[in-house]
C-alpha positions in Angstrom: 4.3 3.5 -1.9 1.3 4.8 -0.4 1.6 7.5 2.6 -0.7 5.0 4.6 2.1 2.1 4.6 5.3 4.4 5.2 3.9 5.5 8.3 3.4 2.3 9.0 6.3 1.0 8.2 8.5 3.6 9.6 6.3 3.1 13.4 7.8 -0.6 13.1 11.3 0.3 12.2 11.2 2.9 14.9 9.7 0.2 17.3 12.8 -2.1 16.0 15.2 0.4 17.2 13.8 1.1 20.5 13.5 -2.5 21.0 17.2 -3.0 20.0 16.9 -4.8 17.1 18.7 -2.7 14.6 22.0 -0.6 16.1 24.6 0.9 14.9 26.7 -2.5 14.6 24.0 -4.4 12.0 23.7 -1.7 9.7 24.1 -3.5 6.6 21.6 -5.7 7.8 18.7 -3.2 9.5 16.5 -4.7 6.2 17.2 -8.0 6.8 16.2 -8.1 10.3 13.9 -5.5 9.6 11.4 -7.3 6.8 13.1 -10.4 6.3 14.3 -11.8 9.1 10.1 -12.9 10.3 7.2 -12.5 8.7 5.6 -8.8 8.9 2.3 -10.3 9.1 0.9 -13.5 9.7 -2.8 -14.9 9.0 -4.8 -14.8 6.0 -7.2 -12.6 7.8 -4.7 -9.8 9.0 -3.3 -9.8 5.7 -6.4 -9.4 3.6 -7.2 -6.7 6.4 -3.9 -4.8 6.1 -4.6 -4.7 1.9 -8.2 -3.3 2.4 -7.1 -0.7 4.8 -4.1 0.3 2.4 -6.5 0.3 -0.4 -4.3 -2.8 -2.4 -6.2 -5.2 -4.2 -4.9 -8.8 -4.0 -3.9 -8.6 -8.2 -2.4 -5.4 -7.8 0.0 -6.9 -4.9 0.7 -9.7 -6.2 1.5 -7.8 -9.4 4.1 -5.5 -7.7 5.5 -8.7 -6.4 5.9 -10.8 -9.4 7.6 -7.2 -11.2 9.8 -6.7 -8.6 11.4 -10.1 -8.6 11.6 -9.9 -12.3 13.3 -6.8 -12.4 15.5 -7.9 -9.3 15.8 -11.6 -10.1 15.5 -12.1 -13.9 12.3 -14.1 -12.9 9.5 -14.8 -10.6 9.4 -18.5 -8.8 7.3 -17.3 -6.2 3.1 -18.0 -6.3 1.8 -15.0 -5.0 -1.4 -17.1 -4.6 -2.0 -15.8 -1.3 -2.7 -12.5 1.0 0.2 -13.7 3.7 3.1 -14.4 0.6 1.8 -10.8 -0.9 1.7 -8.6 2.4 5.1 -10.1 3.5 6.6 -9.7 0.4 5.4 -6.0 0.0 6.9 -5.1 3.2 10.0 -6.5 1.9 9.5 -4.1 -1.1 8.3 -1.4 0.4 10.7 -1.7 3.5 13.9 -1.9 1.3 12.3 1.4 -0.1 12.2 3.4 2.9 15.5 2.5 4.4 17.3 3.0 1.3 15.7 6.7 1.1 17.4 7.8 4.3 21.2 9.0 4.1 22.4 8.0 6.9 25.0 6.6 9.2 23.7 5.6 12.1 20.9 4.3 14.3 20.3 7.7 16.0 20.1 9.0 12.8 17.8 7.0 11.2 15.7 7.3 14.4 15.7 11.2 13.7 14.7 10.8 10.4 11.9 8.9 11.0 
């Protein structure tokens, strides 16, 4: 994962815990409501935009997409024919990354840690 999108990333889980959104009681779901729960982006425009300014050509997404779901899946269903289905799905990737990376046990924790 490039350093660009962790910072990113960890801003918006941060933001998620000061907003309330993940506590010490979801846990096992701070991913879910984290990157799946809405989209992380929406619009064709601010997703194109967020791949140029993290340097991610639209292939090379939708690459990392389609491998991830075969690895995780056994197959890829998905069309990553699009900038929206690719950022949202890289978040998912990339998101499930960074919380998995931190060993810890609670929200204040994780808030430290990021």
């Amino acid at each position: 994962m490039k350093h660009t999108i962790e910072v990113e990333l960890k801003a918006h889980i941060l933001d998620l815990i000061n907003d309330g959104v993940l506590t010490n009681d979801n846990q096992e779901d701070w991913h879910f409501h984290a990157f799946n729960e809405d989209y992380y982006l929406i619009g064709y425009y601010q997703t194109g935009e967020w791949l140029r300014e993290h340097g991610i050509g639209e292939l090379k997404g939708a690459s990392i997409c389609r491998q991830y779901d075969i690895e995780h899946l056994g197959e890829c269903t998905t069309d990553y024919d699009n900038t929206e289905t690719i950022v949202n799905m890289l978040a998912y990737i990339y998101g499930e990354e960074l919380l998995n990376s931190f060993d810890v046990d609670t929200v204040e924790e994780l808030k430290d840690e990021l």
